[in-house]
N, C-alpha and C positions, 0 to 999 in steps of 0.2 A: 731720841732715836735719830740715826740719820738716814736723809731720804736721799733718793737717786735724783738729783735734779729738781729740784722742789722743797721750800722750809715752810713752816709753819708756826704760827704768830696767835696766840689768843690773846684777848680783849677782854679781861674776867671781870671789868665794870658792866660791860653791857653785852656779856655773855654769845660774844659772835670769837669765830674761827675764818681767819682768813689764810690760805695755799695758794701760794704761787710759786710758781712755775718759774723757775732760777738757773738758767742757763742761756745768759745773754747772748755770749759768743757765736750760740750756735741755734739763735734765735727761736731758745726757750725751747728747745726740744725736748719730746717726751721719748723715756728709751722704754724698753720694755719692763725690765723693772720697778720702772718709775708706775706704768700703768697698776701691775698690781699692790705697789704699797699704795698707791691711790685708792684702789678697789677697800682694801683693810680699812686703810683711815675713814675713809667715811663709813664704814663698817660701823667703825670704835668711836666714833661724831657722833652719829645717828643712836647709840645708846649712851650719851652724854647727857645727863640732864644738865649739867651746867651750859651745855650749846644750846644754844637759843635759833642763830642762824650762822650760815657759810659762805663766805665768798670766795670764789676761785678766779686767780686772776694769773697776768705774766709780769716776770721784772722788767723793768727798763721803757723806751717809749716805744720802739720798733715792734716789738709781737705780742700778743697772749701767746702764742707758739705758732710756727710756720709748720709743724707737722711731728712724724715721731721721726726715732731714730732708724734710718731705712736699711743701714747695714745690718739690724740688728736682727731683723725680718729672717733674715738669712741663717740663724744661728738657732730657727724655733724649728719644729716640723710643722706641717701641715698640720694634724692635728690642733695645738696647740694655738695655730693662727688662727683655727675657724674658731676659738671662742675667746677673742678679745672683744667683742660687743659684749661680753659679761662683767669684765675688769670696768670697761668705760661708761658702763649702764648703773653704777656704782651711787654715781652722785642724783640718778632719776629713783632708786631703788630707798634712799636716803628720808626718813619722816622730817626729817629738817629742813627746811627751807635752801634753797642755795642759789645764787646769785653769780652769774659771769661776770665780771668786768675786763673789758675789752677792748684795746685797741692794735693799731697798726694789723700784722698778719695774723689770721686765724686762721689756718689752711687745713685739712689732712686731720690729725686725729681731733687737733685743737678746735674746730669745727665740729668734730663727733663728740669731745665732749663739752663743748657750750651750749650742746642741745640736748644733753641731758640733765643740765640744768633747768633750774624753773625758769626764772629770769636773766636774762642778756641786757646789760644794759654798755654800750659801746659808744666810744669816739668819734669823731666825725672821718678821723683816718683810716677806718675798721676797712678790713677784705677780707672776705668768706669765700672758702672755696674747699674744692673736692677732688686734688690736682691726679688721683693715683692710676688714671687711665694712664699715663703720660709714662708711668714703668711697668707697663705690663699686667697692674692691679686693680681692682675695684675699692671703693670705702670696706671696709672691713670690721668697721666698731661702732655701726649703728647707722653710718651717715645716711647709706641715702636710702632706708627705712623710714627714718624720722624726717629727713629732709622731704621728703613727699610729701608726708602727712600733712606737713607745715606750710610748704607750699604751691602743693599741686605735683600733679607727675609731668607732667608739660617743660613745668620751669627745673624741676630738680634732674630731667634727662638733659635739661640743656646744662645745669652745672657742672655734673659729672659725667656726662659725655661727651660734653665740649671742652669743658673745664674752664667753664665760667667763671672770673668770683665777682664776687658779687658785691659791689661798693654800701657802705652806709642808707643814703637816700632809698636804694630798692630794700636792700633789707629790715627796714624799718615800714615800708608801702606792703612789704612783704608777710611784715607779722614774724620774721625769725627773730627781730630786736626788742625789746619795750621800748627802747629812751634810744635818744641820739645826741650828742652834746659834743662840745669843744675838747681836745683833750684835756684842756686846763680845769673845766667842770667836771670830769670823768669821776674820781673821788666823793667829790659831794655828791652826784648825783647816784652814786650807788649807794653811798650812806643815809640819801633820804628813802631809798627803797629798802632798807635795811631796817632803818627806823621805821618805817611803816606794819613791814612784819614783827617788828618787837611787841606792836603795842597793843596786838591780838592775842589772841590765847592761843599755845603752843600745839594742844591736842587738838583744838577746830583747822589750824594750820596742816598737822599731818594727818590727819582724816581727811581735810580737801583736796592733799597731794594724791592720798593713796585712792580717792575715789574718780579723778582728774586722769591718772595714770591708765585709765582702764574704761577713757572713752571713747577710743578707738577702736578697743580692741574686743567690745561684746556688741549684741543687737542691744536696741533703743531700753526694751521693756526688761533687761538685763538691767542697763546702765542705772535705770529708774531703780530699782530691785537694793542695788548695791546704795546709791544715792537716799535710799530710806532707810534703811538697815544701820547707815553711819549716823542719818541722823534722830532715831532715836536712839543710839548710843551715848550720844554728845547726852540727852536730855537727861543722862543722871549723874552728872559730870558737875562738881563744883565750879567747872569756868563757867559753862551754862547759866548757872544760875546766879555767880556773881554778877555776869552781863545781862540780864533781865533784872537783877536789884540794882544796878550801876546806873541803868538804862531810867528804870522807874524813878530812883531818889536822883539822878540829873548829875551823878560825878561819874569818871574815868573810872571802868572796873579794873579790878588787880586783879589778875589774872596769874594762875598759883602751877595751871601744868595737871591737871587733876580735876 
């Protein structure tokens, strides 16, 4: 299939999908069609058992993306604008793991969607921001919902009402990065976060995404409710118990998905 600004690369040794975001020129912009064959594709990942995990990154050194396509704005109705936080909530909606890799500009949507990602792992070049005060617009596709969350309302009114971005060092102090590295480690260092979710079990994985997704968003004795419910699901689950005989006899459990 061809994508609007974005190819797509599997790894069927070690069962990861990596999406970037390929349009250097115009520093990796996302246009609006791009957003919903984004929505699809992890749609069609997320019931892949051959996908293990996802990485969503940008080409070239300059951006994961500076933002979407802003002409394009113009061409949708209103309607239609008010539900692109559905399209970009795609890759948080996703049972598969998924992983940002990040550097240079993340501005505007690219910023809304590396935070519906699980993990962010970024450059030391990285700039986060929320520039859309600046024509007239607010975030529109999640940002400064989850930007809040993440890091307070205090700091997320100063990004996107002042249109802050926010360099590496604070964003990592901040808890919106995992990892912060040189761009020349940027690669290994999302492959060893990658490899780390390999080596668990796929269903413990997305039962802790989809139990995780929905901390926010109920009371405490909810959350607990939901948090027990998953796990005595797990408990009749072949991983389960390969990882308590794995555990006991002292080897690495194989872990099957089931």
């Amino acid at each position: 299939m061809t994508y609007d600004g974005f190819r797509v690369e599997r790894d069927e040794a070690r069962d990861v999908t990596t999406i970037t975001l390929d349009v250097p020129e115009k520093l990796n912009r996302v246009s609006m069609p791009a957003r919903e064959q984004l929505a699809a594709l992890f749609d069609e990942l997320g019931a892949d058992p051959s996908v293990r995990a996802i990485v969503l990154t940008g080409a070239g050194e300059r951006a994961f993306t500076a933002g979407g396509d802003i002409p394009g704005f113009m061409e949708r109705d209103p309607e239609q604008l008010s539900r692109l936080a559905w399209n970009v909530a795609a890759a948080e909606r996703c049972p598969k793991p998924v992983v940002a890799k990040l550097r240079g500009y993340c501005l505007g949507v690219g910023l809304e969607l590396a935070l519906a990602c699980d993990f962010r792992v970024a450059a030391d070049d990285v700039r986060l921001g929320l520039p859309e005060v600046g024509l007239g617009m607010i975030p529109g596709s999640g940002g400064s919902q989850r930007l809040a969350r993440l890091i307070g309302l205090g700091r997320a009114k100063d990004v996107v009402m002042r249109r802050r971005q926010i360099p590496a060092a604070d964003a990592l102090a901040w808890g919106l990065v995992s990892e912060v590295v040189p761009p020349g480690e940027l690669d290994a260092a999302t492959d060893r976060v990658v490899d780390e979710l390999l080596a668990v079990s796929p269903l413990a994985l997305a039962m802790a995404k989809r139990v995780l997704n929905h901390a926010y968003d109920v009371p405490l004795h909810v959350g607990l409710e939901l948090e027990g419910l998953a796990y005595g699901l797990l408990r009749s689950t072949h991983d389960f118990r390969e990882g308590v005989e794995g555990f006991v006899e002292g080897r690495p459990p194989r872990f099957e998905g089931r």
